[in-house]
N, C-alpha and C positions, 0 to 999 in steps of 0.2 A: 168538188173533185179533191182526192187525197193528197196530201205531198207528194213531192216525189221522194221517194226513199232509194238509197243504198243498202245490198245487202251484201253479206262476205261471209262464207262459211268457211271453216278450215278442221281439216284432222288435225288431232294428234301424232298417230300413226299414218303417215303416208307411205310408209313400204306395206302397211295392209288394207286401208283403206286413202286412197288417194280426196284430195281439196273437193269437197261436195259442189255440183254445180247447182246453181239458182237459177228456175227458170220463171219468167214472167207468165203466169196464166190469163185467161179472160178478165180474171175483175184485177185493176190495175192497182187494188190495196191489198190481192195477195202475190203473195210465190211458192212457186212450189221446188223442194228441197231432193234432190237426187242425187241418192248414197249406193256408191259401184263399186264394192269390194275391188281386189288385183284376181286372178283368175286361181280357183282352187287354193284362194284364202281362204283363215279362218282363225278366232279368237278374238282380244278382246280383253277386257274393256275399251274401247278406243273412246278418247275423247271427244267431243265434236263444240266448237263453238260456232254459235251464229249472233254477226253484228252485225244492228239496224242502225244508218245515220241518214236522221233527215236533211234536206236544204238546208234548215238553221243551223246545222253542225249537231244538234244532238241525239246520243248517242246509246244504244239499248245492249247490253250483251246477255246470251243466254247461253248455257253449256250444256249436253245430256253426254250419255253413255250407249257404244254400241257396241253390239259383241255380234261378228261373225260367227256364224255355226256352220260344219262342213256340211259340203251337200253329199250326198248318197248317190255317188256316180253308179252307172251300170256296170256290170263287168267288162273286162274286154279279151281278147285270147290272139297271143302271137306267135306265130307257129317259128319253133327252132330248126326247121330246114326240113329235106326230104330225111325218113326215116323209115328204113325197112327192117322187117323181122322175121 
């Protein structure tokens, strides 16, 4: 059976990408990492690091790079009042 590990992810940028959550999956020597932008974020490069500590105390750190891209909303159309001609 694996150690047990700690894991902690954190942004850079938390006004565009908020603290990654770690979630524990089926095999109890991984996790898995979920990255939630804030709503019609976008940019980047944001930081991200993730640190492993096992029971003995020690200690793994890893960093990458995330870049938000905007998404391609639909149109939307709001009418300015009755209007006759």
């Amino acid at each position: 059976m694996p150690a047990a590990l700690s894991v902690v992810a954190t942004s850079g940028q938390i006004s565009l990408l908020p603290h990654p959550t770690v979630n524990t999956v089926a095999n109890p020597a991984q996790r898995e990492l979920v990255l939630t932008p804030v709503a019609n974020g976008n940019g980047g490069p944001v930081p991200v690091s993730v640190l492993v500590t096992d029971e003995g105390g020690l200690t793994r750190e890893r960093s990458f790079q995330v870049t938000i891209r905007a998404v391609n909303d639909a149109p939307t159309f709001a009418t300015s009042g009755d209007r006759s001609e």
